[in-house]
N, C-alpha and C positions, 0 to 999 in steps of 0.2 A: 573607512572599513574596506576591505580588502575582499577580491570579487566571491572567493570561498566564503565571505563572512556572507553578503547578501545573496546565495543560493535560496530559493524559496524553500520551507518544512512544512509539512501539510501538519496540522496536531486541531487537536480539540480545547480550546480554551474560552470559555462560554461570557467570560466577563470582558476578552479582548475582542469578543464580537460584534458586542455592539457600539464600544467604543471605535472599532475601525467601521464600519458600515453608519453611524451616525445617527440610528433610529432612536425613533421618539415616540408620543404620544401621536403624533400628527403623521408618524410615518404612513398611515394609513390612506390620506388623504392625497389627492391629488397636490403637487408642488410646480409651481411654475417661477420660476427665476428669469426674469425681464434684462437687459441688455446692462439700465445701468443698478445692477444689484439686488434689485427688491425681489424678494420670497414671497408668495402668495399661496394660501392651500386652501382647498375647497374643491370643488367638483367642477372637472373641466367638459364640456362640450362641443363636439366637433361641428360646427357649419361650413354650409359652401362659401366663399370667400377669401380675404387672406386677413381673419382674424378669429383668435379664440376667444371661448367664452367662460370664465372661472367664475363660480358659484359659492360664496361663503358660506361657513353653517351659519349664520344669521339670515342669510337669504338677501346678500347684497351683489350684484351680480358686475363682471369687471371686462370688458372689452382689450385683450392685448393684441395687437398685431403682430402679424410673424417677421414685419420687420425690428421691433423690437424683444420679440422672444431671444430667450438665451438658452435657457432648456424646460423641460416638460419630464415628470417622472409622475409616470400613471400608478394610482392606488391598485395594490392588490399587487405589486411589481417589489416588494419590502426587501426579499431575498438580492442576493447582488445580482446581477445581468455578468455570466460568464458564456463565451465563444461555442458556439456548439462543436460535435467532433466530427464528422463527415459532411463535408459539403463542399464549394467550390468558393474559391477566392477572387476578384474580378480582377482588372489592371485597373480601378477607379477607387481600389479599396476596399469593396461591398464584401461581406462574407456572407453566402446563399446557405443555410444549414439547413440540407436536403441531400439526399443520396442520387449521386449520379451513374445512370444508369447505360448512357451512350457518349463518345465520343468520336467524332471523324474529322479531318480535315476542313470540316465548316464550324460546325456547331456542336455544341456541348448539350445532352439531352435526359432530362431528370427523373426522375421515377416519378413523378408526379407533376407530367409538363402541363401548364398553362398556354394557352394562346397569348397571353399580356404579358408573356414573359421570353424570352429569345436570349439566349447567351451564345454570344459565336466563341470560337474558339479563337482570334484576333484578341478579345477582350478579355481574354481569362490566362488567368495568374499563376492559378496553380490548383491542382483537383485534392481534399485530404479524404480519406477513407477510410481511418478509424482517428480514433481519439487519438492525441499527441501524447507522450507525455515530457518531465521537465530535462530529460537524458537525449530527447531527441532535438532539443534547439540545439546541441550546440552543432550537430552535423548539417542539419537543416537552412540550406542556404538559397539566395533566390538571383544569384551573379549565374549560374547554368543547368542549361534544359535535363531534366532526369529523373529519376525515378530512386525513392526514399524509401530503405527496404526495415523489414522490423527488426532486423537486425543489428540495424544504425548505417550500414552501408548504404553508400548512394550510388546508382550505377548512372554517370553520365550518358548522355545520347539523344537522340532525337525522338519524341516520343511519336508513335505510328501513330496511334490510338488506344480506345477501350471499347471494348464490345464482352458481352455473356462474363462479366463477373471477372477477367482479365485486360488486363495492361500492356499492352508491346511496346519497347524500346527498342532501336535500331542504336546499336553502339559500334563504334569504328573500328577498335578492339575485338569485341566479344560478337559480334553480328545482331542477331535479331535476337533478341528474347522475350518472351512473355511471364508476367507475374500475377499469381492469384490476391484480388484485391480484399479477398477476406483472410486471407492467412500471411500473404506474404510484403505488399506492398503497402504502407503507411500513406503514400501520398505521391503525386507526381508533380512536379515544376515545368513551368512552360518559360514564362517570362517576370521580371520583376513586377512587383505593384508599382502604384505611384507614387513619387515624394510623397513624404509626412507635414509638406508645408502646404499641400492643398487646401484650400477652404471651402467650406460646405455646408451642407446638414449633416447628420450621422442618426438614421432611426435604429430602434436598438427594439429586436423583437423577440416575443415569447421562447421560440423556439432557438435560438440561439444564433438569431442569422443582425447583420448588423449592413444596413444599406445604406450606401454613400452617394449622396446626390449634390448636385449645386441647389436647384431649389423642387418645391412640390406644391399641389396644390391641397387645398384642405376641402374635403366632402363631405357628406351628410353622414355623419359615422365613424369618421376615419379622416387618412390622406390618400391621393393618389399621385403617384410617381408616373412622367413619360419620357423622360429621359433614357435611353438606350443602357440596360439591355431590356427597359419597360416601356411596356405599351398602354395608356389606359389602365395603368396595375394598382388597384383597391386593395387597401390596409384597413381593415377594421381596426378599430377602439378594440378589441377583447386579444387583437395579436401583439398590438404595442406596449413596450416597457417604457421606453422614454424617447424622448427627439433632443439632440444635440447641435449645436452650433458651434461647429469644431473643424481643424484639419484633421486629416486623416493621421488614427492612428497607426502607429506600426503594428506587423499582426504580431510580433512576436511578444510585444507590450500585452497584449489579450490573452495570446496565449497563456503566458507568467501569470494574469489575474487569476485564470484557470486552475494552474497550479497550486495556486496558493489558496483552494475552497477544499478542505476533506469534505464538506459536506454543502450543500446549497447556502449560501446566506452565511458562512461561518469561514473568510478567508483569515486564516489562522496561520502563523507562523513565524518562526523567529524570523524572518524578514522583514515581515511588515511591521515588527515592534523598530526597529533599526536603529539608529545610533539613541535614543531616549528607554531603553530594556533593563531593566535592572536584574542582578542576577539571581533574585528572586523569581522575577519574569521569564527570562531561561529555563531555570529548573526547572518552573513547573510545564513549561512547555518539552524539555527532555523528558518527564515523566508521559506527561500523553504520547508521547511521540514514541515512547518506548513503548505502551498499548501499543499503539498503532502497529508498531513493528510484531508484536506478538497476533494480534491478530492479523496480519498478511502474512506471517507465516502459520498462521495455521490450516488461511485458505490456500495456501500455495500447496500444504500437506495434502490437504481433499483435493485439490484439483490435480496432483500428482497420483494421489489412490486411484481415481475417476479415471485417468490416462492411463493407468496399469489395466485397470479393471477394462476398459474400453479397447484396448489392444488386444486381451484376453478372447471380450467377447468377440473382436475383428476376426482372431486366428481362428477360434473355432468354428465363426459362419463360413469364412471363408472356407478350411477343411470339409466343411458339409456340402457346400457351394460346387468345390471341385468335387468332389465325390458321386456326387446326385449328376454332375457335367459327364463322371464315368460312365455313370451308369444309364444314361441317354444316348452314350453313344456304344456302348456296348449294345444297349437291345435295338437300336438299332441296325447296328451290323447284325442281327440276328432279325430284325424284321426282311432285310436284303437278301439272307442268304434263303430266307422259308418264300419268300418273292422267286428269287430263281429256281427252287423246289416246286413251287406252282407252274411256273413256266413249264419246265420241263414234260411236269406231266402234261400239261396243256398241249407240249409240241406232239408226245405220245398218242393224247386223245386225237390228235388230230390225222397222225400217223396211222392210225388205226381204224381210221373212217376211210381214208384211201386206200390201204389193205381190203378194207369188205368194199369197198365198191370195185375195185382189180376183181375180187373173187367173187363176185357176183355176175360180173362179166364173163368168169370160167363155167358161173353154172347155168348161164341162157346158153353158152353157148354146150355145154352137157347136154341141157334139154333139148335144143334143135338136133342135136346128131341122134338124141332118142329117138324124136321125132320123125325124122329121114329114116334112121332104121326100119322103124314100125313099118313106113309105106313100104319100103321095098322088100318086107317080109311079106307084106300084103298082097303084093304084086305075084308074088313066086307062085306055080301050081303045087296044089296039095301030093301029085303023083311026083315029083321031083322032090324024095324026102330028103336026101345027100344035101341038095342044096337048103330046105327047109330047116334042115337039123341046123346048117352053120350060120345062118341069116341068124336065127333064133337065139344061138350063142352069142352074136352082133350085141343084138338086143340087149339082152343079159347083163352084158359086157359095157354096154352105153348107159344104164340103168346103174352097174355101181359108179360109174366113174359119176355120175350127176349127184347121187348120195354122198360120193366121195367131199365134191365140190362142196354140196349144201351143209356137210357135217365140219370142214374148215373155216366155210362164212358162219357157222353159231358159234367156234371156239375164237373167231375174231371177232364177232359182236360180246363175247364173253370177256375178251382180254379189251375191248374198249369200255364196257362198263366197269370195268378194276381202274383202268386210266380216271374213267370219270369220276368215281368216286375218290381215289385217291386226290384227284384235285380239287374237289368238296371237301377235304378234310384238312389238304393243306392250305386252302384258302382260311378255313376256319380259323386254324394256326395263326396265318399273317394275318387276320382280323385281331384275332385275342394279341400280338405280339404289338400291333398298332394302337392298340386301346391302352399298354401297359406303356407304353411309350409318352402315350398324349399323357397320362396321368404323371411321370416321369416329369416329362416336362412344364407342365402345370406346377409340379412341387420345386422342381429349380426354377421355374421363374420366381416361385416366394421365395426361395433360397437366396438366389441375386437380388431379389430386393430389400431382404432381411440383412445381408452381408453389404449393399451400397449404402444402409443406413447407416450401419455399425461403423462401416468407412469412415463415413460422414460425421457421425459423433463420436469417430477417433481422431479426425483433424480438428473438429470444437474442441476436445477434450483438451489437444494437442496446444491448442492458440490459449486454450484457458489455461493451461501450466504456462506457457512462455508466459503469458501476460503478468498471472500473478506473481510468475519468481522474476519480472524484471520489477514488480513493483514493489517486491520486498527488496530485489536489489538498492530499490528507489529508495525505500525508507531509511536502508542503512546507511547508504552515504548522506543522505539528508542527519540522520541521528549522528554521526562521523562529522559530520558539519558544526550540527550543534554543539556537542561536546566539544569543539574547538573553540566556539562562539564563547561560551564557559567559561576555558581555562581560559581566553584570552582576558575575557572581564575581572576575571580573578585579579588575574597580576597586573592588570590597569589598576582594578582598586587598591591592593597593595601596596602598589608604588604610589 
């Protein structure tokens, strides 16, 4: 069969599922398969030591050592065990399915770091940051250091690090670049794994992560692992799927298991029927396979509406966004210019106080020359009227200029109370002008946070269209595949 013929088809076919997954009545039970062949099912428990303890339903109880265990597959595990999609890959094989949150030139750091757990970056293989899928093996290589984009390009280089939800590469070419690990970057490469002829254990957990050790110990409950990158690192009974006795396998081998599940527990597909398919076995899996394809295009349709729609709503917050940005800074330049409108009067009022204190100055000294007159009218004899008569005019004469003075200092206490109140009024102004302001900017900061959402679930929307139309890409060449699988069988049977 020719490599086009074994491309995996994801399809729904409910009778090849249980025939490829092997269950039974006993699936339920714990199974433990011994070194030289023997099946055992019943209820296993974990003690300290280095041997398990399998419990038959008759209640007959069986001692195996882990030197002769071969594997362990824990009840309540029925569904098949496939590779989770974000997590990090070690150089020992291990696949950690957890989201990685930090990377630097020492150590690799998880959104959910443990003390008993340490990954340096020396020992890691490669970082994956969203699910693969079966389009991206064939670009996906582990001969050089780089960065795996969702595109399917790979851009070689040296990877810096990762920090805040991006990736930098340093490329010889192209220089530094950074890539968004939720939209843009599938996975980065550091170094190859190890040979697939390692030998080992292989624990195979809940969550999709699959640990490769030389050996472990068994605990009250569980296993614990202290082998680097573990320290003291406790596995419960309720995390484990099974324990294997195996080299390592390849990831890409895992991967393809992956591929080949539409749905948990149901790996379906003209592949895995393989050279024994009849072409009745085909067709019916062309028929699901054809659902399938109508249903991924009809979510790629709503996740294309959803990016319309979400674009839509983008332009318009953003419109509003800038608008409300105008108009904060428009009133502001009018809270500045009613600012220097206060000034000014302020410089007035102030101008105006030194004016009446000048002319108050003019009228002590009015009053002292009154003053001096008075006496020296006083002084004069009553029989010298010539001179009495012009002293008197003196008088007279020093009396309006003092009224003169005192009647200019109340029209400049008059034009200093106009100052004052005009700058009571125009402060009033830049109060009410600053309060429309704060209220302004109050409402664009909802505006910018209503418009970074919209952002924000227009690049979801954005990665949910790519995703779906490369999956119905996926389907098609898979369905393209099988319809070739078909005609090929045909005319084998024919001839």
């Amino acid at each position: 069969m020719s490599m086009s013929q074994k491309a995996p088809v994801r399809v729904r076919f409910a009778s090849v599922a249980v025939a490829l997954l092997g269950l039974s009545a006993g699936a339920w039970a714990d199974v433990v398969t011994t070194a030289g062949g023997e099946s055992l099912q019943g209820t296993v428990t974990f003690r300290e030591g280095n041997a398990l303890e399998i419990t038959s339903e008759s209640g007959e109880k069986v001692r195996i050592a882990l030197a002769d265990l071969a594997s362990l597959d824990l009840k309540g595990a029925a569904q098949q065990w496939i590779i989770g999609g974000a997590g990090a890959l070690t150089t020992n094989g291990s696949f950690l399915a957890r989201s990685v949150l930090k990377m630097d030139g020492k150590v690799v750091t998880f959104a959910e770091q443990e003390e008993s757990l340490l990954l340096t970056r020396q020992n890691t293989a490669a970082l994956f940051f969203q699910p693969l899928r079966s389009r991206d093996a064939e670009a996906l290589r582990f001969d050089r250091e780089g960065v795996f984009l969702r595109d399917g390009d790979f851009m070689e280089g040296s990877v810096v690090g990762l920090a805040e939800r991006r990736v930098a590469v340093e490329s010889l070419l192209l220089g530094r670049k950074s890539f968004s690990v939720q939209t843009e970057a599938m996975a980065v490469v550091l170094r190859a794994p190890v040979a697939g002829e390692l030998e080992g254990w292989t624990l195979l957990l809940a969550d999709g992560s699959r640990l490769r050790c030389r050996e472990f110990l068994l605990g009250e409950g569980g296993v614990i692992l202290n082998h680097s990158p573990y320290r003291d690192y406790h596995i419960g009974r309720d995390r484990l799927v099974g324990i294997r006795r195996e080299s390592a396998q390849p990831l890409m081998e895992m991967f393809r298991a992956r591929w080949l599940s539409l749905d948990p527990g149901q790996p379906l597909a003209a592949a895995a029927l393989g050279e024994k398919a009849t072409t009745a076995d085909l067709t019916g899996s062309l028929a699901a396979i054809g659902k399938e394809r109508v249903k991924r295009e009809a979510a790629m349709n709503e996740a294309k509406a959803e990016w319309i729609r979400s674009q839509q709503i983008a332009s318009r917050l953003k419109a509003v966004a800038a608008r409300e940005a105008g108009n904060v800074n428009r009133m502001q330049a009018q809270v500045k210019d009613k600012a220097r409108r206060v000034e000014q009067d302020q410089r007035m009022v102030q101008q105006a106080v030194e004016d009446i204190e000048r002319k108050m100055g003019i009228v002590e000294q009015a009053k002292t020359k009154v003053g001096e007159t008075k006496e020296k009218l006083a002084a004069i004899p009553r029989e010298d009227a010539a001179q009495w008569r012009s002293w008197e005019q003196q008088v007279r004469n020093a009396e309006r200029q003092k009224q003169n003075a005192e009647r200019i200092v109340n029209q400049a206490r008059a034009t200093q109370r106009r100052h004052e109140t005009r700058v009571k009024s125009s402060q009033r102004l830049v109060d009410m002008a600053q309060e429309r302001v704060a209220k302004a900017k109050e409402k664009k900061k909802k505006d910018d946070v209503a418009h970074r959402a919209a952002e924000e679930a227009l690049v979801a929307a954005k990665a949910s269209y790519d995703l779906t139309s490369a999956d119905l890409r996926e389907v098609a060449e898979e369905l393209r595949r099988l319809e070739f699988l078909i005609q090929q069988k045909k005319s084998a049977d024919q001839e």
